[in-house]
N, C-alpha and C positions, 0 to 999 in steps of 0.2 A: 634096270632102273626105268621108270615109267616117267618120260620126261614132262607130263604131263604132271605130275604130284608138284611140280616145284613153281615156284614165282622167278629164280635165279638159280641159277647153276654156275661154278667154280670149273673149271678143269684146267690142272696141272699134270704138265707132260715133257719130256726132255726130246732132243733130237735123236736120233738115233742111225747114225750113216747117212746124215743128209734129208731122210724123210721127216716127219714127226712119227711120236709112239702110236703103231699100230690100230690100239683099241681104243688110245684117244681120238684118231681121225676117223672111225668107224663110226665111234659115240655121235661125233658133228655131222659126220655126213651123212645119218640117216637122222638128226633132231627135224624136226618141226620148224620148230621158230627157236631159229638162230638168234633172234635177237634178245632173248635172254638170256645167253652163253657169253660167259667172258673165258679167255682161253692165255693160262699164262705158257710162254714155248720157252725152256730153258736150253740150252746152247752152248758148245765151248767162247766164240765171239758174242751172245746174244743179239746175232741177227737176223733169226729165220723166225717163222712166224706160218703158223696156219690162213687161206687166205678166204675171204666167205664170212669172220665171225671178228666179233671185238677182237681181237689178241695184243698182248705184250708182250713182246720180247726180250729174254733179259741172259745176259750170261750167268753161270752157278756159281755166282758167289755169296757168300753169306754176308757180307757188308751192305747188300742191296736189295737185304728180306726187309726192313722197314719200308723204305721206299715203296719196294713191288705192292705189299700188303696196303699201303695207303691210297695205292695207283688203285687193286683190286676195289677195296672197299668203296672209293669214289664211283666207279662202276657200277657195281650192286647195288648202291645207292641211287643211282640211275634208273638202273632198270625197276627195281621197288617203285619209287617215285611216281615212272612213267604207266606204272598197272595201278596206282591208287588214283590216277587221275582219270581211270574209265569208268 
């Protein structure tokens, strides 16, 4: 993916043994500009977190996919916002 194509970028990723996923910590740590990356890090406790980028942290539950999604979107929104005012 050429991270250049995008205004925002999403990435959803689970822990995996303590680390984060693999090919999502790859994706961030070779972006550009992090600061259009919001990174949500799911969790058995959710409380680990990618460090360098927006992230949220959340354990896997399904009770707390509104929430996340409201949390994401206010974000995005953010970062939209912040590129219509150059």
């Amino acid at each position: 993916m050429n991270e250049g194509d995008w205004s925002a970028i999403v990435v959803l990723h689970t822990w995996e043994m303590r680390k984060p996923q693999a090919d999502a910590k790859a994706f961030v740590d070779r972006a550009r500009n992090t600061h259009k990356i919001v990174v949500l890090s799911t969790s058995g406790a959710g409380d680990f977190k990618m460090e360098g980028v927006d992230a949220i942290s959340s354990a896997s539950r399904v009770e707390d996919v509104p929430s996340r999604v409201a949390e994401i979107t206010r974000k995005v929104d953010a970062i939209l916002d912040a590129r219509a005012d150059h």
